[in-house]
LOVEXZA-352499 format. One record per residue: residue in one letter; x, z, y of N, C-alpha, C in turn. Coordinates in Angstrom, 3 decimals, decimal comma. Each point is the difference from the previous one (the first is absolute). Layout:
LOVEXZA-352499
drenba = a n.px = X n.pz = Z n.py = Y ca.px = X ca.pz = Z ca.py = Y c.px = X c.pz = Z c.py = Y
...
***
This chain:
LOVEXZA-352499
drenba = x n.px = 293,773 n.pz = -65,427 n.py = 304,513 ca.px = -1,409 ca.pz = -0,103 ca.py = -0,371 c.px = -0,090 c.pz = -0,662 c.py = -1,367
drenba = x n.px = -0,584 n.pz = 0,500 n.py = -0,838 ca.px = -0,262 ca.pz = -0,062 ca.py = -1,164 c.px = -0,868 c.pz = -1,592 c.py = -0,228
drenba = x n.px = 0,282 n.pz = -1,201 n.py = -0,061 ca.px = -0,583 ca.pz = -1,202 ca.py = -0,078 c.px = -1,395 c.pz = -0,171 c.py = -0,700
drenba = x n.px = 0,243 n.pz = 0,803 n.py = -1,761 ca.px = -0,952 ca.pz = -0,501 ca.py = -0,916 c.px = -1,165 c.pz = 1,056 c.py = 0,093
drenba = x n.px = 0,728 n.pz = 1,183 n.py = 0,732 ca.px = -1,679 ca.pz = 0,729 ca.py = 0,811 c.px = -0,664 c.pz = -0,752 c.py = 1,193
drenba = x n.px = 0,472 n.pz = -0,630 n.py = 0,521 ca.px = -0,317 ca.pz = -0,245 ca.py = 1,235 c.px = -1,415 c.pz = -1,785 c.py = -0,592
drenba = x n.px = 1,101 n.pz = -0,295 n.py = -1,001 ca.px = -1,222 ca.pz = -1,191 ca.py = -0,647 c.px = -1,299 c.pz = 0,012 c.py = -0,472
drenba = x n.px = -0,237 n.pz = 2,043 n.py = -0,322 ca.px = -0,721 ca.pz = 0,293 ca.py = -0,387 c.px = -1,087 c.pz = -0,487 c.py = 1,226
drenba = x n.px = -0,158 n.pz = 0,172 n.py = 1,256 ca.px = -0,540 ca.pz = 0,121 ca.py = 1,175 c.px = -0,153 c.pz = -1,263 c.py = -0,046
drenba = x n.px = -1,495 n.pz = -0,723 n.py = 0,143 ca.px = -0,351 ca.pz = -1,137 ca.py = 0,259 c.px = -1,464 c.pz = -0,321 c.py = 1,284
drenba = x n.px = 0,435 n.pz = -1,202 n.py = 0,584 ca.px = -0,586 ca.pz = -0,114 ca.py = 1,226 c.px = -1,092 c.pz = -1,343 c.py = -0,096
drenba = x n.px = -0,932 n.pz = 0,158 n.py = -0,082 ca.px = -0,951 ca.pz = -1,266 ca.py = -0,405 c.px = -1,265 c.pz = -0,073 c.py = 1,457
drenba = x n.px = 0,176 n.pz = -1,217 n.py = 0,526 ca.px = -0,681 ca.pz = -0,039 ca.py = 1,016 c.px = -1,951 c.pz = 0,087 c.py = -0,251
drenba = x n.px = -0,267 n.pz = -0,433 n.py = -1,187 ca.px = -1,046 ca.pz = -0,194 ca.py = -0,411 c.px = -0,112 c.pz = 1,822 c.py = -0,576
drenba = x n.px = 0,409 n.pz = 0,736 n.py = -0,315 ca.px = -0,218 ca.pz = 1,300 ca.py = -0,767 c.px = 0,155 c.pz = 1,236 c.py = 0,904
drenba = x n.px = -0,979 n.pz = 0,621 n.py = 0,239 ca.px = 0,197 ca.pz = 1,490 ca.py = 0,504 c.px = 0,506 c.pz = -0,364 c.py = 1,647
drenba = x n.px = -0,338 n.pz = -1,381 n.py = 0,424 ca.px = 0,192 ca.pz = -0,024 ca.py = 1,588 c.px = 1,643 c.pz = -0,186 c.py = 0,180
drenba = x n.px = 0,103 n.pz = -0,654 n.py = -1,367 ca.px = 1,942 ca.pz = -0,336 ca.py = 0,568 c.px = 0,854 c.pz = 1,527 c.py = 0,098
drenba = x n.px = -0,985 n.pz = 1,492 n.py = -0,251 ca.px = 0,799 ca.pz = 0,909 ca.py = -0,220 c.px = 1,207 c.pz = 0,152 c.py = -0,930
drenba = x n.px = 0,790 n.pz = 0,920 n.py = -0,064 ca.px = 1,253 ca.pz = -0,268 ca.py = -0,908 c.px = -0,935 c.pz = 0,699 c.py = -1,657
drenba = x n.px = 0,367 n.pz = -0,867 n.py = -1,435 ca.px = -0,916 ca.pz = 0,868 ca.py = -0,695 c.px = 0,758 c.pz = -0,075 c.py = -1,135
drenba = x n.px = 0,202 n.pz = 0,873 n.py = -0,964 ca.px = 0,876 ca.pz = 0,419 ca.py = -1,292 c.px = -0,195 c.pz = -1,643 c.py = -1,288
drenba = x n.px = 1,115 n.pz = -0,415 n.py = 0,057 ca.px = -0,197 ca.pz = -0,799 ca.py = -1,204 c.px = -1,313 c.pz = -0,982 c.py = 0,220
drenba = x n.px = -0,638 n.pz = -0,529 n.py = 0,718 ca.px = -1,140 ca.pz = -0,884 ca.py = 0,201 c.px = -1,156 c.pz = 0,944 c.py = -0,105
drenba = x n.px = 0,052 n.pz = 0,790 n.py = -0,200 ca.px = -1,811 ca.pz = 0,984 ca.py = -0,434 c.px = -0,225 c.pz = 0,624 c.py = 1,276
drenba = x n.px = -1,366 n.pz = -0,196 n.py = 0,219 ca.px = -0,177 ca.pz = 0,803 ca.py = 0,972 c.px = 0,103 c.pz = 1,506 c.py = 0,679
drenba = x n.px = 0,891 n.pz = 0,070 n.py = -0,673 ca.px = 0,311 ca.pz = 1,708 ca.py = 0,555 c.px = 1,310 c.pz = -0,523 c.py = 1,283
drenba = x n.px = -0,313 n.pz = 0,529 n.py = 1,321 ca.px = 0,412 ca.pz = 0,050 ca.py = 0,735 c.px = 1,597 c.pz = 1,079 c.py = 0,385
drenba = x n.px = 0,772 n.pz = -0,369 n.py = 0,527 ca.px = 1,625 ca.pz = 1,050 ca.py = 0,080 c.px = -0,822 c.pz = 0,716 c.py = 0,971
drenba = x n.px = -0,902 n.pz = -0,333 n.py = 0,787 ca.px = -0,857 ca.pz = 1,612 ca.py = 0,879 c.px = -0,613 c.pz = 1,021 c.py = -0,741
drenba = x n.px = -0,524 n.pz = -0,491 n.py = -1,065 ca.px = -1,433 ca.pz = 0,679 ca.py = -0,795 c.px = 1,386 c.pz = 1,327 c.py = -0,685
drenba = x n.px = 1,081 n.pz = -0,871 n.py = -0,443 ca.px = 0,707 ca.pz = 1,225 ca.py = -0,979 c.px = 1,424 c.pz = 0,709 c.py = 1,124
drenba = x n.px = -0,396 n.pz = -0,131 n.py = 0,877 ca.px = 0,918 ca.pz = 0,381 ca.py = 0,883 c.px = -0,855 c.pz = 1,248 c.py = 0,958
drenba = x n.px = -1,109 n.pz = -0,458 n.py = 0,103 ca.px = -1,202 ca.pz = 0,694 ca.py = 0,451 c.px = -0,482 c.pz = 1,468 c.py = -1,152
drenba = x n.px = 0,286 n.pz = -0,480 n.py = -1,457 ca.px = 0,184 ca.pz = 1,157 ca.py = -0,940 c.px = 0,870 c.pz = 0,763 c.py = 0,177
drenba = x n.px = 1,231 n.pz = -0,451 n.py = 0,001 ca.px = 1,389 ca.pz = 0,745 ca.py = 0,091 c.px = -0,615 c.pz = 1,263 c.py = 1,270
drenba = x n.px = -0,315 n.pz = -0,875 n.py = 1,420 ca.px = -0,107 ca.pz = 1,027 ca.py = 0,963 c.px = -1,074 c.pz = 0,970 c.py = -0,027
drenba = x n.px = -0,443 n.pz = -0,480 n.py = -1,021 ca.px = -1,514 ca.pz = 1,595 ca.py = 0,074 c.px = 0,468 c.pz = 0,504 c.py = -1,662
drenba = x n.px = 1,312 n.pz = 0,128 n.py = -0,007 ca.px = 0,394 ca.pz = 0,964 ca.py = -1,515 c.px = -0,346 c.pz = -0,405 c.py = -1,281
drenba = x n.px = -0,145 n.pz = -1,146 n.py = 0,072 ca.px = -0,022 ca.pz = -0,331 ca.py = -1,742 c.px = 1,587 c.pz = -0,717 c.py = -0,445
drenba = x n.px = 0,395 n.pz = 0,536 n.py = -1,102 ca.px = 0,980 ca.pz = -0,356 ca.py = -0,438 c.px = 0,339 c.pz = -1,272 c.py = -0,437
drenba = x n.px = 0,814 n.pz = -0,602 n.py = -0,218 ca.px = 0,575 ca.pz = -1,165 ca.py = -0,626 c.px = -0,716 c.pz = -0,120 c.py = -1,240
drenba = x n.px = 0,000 n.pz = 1,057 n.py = -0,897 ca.px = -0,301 ca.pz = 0,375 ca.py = -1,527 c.px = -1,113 c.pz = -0,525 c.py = 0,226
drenba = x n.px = -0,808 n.pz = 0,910 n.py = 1,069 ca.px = -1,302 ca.pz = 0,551 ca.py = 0,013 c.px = -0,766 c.pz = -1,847 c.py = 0,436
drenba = x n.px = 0,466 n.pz = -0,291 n.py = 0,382 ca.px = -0,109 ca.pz = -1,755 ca.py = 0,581 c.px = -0,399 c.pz = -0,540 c.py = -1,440
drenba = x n.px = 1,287 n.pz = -0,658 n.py = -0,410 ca.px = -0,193 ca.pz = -0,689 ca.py = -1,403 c.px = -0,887 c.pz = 0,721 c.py = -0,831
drenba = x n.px = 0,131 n.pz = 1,022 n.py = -0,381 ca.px = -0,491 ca.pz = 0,802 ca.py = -1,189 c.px = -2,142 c.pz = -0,195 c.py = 0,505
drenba = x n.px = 0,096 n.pz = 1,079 n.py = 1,311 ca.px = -1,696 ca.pz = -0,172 ca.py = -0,189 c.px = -0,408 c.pz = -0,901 c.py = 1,348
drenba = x n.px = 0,292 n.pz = -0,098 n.py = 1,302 ca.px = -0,622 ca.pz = -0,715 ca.py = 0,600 c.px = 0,187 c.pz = -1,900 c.py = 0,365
drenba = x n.px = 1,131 n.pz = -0,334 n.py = -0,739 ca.px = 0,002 ca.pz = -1,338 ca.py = -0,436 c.px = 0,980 c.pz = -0,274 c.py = -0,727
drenba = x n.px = -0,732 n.pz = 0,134 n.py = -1,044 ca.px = 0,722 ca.pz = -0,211 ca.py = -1,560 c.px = 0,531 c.pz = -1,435 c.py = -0,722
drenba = x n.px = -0,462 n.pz = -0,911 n.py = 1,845 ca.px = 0,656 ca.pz = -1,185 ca.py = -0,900 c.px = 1,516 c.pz = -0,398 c.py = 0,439
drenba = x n.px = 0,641 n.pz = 1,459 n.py = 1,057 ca.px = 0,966 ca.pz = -0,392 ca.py = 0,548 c.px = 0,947 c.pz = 0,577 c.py = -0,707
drenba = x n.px = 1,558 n.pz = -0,143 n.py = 0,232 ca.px = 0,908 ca.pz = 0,497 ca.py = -0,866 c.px = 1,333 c.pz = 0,797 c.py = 1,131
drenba = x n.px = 0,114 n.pz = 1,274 n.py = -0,601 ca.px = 0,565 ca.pz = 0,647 ca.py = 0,959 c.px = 1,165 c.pz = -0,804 c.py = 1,102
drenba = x n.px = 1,138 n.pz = -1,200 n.py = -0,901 ca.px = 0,417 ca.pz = -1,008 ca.py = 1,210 c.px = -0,694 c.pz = -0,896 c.py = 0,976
drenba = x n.px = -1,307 n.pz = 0,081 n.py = -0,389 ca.px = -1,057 ca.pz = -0,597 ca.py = 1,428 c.px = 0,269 c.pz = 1,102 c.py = 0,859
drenba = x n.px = -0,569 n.pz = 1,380 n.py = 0,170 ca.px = 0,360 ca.pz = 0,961 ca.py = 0,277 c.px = 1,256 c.pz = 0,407 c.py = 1,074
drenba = x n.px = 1,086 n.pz = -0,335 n.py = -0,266 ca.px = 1,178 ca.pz = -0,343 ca.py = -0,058 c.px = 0,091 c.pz = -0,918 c.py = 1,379
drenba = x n.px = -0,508 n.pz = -1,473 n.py = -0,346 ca.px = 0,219 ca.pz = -1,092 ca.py = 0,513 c.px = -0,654 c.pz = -0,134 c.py = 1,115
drenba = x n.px = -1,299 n.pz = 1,161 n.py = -0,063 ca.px = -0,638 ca.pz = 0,230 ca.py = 1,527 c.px = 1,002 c.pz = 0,767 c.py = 0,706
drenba = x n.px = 0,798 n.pz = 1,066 n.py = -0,350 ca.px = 0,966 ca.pz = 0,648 ca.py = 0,407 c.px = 0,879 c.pz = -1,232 c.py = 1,268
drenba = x n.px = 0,319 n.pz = -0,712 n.py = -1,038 ca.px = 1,189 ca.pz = -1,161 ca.py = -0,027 c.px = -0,278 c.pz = -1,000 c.py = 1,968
drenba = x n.px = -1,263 n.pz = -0,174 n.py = -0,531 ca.px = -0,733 ca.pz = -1,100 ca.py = 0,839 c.px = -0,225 c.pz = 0,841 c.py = 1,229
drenba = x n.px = -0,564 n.pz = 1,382 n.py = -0,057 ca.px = -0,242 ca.pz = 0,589 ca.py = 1,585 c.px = 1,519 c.pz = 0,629 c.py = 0,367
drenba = x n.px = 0,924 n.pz = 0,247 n.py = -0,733 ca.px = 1,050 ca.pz = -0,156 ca.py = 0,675 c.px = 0,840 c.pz = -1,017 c.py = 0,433
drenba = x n.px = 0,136 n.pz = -1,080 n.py = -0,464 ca.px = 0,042 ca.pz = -1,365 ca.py = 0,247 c.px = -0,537 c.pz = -0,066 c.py = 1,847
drenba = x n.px = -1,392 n.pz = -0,062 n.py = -0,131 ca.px = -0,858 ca.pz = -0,187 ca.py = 0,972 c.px = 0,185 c.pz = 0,971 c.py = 1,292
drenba = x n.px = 0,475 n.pz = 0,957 n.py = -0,046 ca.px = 0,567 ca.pz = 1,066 ca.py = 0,850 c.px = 1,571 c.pz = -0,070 c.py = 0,352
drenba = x n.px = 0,510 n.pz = -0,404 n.py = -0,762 ca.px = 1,436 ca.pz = -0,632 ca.py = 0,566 c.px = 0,389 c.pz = -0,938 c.py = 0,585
drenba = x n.px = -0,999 n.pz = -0,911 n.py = 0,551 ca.px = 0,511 ca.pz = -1,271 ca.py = 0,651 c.px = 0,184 c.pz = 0,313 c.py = 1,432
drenba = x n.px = 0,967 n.pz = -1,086 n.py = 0,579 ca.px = 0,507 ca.pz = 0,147 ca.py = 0,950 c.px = -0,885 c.pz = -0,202 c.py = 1,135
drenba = x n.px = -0,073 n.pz = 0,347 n.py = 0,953 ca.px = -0,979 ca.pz = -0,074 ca.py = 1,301 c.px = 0,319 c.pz = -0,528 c.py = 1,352
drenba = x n.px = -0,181 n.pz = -1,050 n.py = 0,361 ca.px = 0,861 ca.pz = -0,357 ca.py = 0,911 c.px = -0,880 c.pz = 0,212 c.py = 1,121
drenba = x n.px = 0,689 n.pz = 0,421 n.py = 1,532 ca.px = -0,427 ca.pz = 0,506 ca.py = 0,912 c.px = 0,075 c.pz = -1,138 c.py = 1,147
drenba = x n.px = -1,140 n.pz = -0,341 n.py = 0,973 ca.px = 0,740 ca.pz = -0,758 ca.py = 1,045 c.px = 0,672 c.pz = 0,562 c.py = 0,704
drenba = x n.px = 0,933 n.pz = -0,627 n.py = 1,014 ca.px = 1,078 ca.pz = 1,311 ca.py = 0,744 c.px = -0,666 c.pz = -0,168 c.py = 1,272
***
């Protein structure tokens, strides 16, 4: 796992409900993850629907929901 993407992802209890959110700004890792799944591109992200992000934010949401999907699960027996 890529570390200095993953720093990108910041967690502030006071901001956006303690959601996970890019670099301190309120753009949420749902809001551009939520793009990705209804077909807007990476490009298409930075370039027109939030232009203040940079394609390794992008990236680092990648980073963080796979992160978040790989942890281990422990079962009672």
């Amino acid at each position: 796992m890529n570390a200095n993407l993953l720093s990108r992802i910041t967690i502030n209890i006071e901001q956006c409900g303690g959601k996970p959110c890019i670099r301190n700004m309120r753009i949420r890792v749902s809001d551009v993850l939520d793009l990705l799944a209804n077909g807007i591109s990476p490009e298409q992200i930075v370039t027109d629907e939030l232009p203040d992000l940079e394609l390794q934010d992008i990236y680092a949401c990648f980073a963080f929901a796979s992160a978040k999907l790989n942890h281990p699960i422990l079962q009672a027996a």
